[in-house]
N, C-alpha and C positions, 0 to 999 in steps of 0.2 A: 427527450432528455439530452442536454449535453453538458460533458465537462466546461468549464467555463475558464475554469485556472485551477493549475498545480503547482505547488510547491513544492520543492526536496530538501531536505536539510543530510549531507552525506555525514556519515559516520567510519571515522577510518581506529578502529581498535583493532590492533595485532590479535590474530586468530578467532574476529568474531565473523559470524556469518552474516550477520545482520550488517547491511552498509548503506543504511541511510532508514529516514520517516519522511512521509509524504504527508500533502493532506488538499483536502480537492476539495474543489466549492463545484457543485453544479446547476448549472439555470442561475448562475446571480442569485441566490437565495438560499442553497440548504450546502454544510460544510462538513467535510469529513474526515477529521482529524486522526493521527498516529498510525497509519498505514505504513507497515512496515516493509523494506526493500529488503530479501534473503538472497544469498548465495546459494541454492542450489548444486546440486550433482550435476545439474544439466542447465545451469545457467541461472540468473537472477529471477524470481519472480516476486509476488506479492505477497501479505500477510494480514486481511483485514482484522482491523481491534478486535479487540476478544480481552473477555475476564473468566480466572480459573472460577470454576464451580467447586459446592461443596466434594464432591466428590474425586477434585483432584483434576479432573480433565480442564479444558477450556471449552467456550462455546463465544462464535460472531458474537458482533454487538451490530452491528451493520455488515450486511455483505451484496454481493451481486444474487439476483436470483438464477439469471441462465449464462449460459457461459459467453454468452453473445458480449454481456456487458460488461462480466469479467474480462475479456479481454479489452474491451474498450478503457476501461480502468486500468491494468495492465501495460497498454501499449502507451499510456496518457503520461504512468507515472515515470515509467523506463524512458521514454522519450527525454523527459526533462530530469529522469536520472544523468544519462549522459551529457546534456548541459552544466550542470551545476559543477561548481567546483569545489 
């Protein structure tokens, strides 16, 4: 599997934490839209989509299964974070 392309679209709102959505095609064929860019305590990381359930929490809608690929996704989207203007 590889990313193939990322986009970022940055989000600059005074006091939010959220600073940007991504969304990743990978292998030329499958895309994965609204991946959210957080501000962290300890720096930016990732947000996969997610829809709140009945009971109030959230759950993925797509995520990484090991962490191998979370950060491949991660390192993909932060990359071309700090591109974008």
């Amino acid at each position: 599997m590889q990313i193939t392309s990322v986009s970022v679209r940055k989000i600059e709102k005074e006091g939010s934490r959220m600073k940007g959505i991504a969304s990743v095609l990978i292998d030329d064929s499958f895309a994965i839209h609204d991946i959210r860019i957080i501000e962290g305590d300890n720096g930016l990381f990732i947000a996969m989509p997610s829809r709140k359930t009945a009971t109030g929490g959230y759950r993925d809608i797509a995520h990484p299964i090991n962490p191998d690929v979370r950060k491949m996704f991660e390192d993909a989207i932060l990359e071309q974070y700090e591109k974008a203007e």
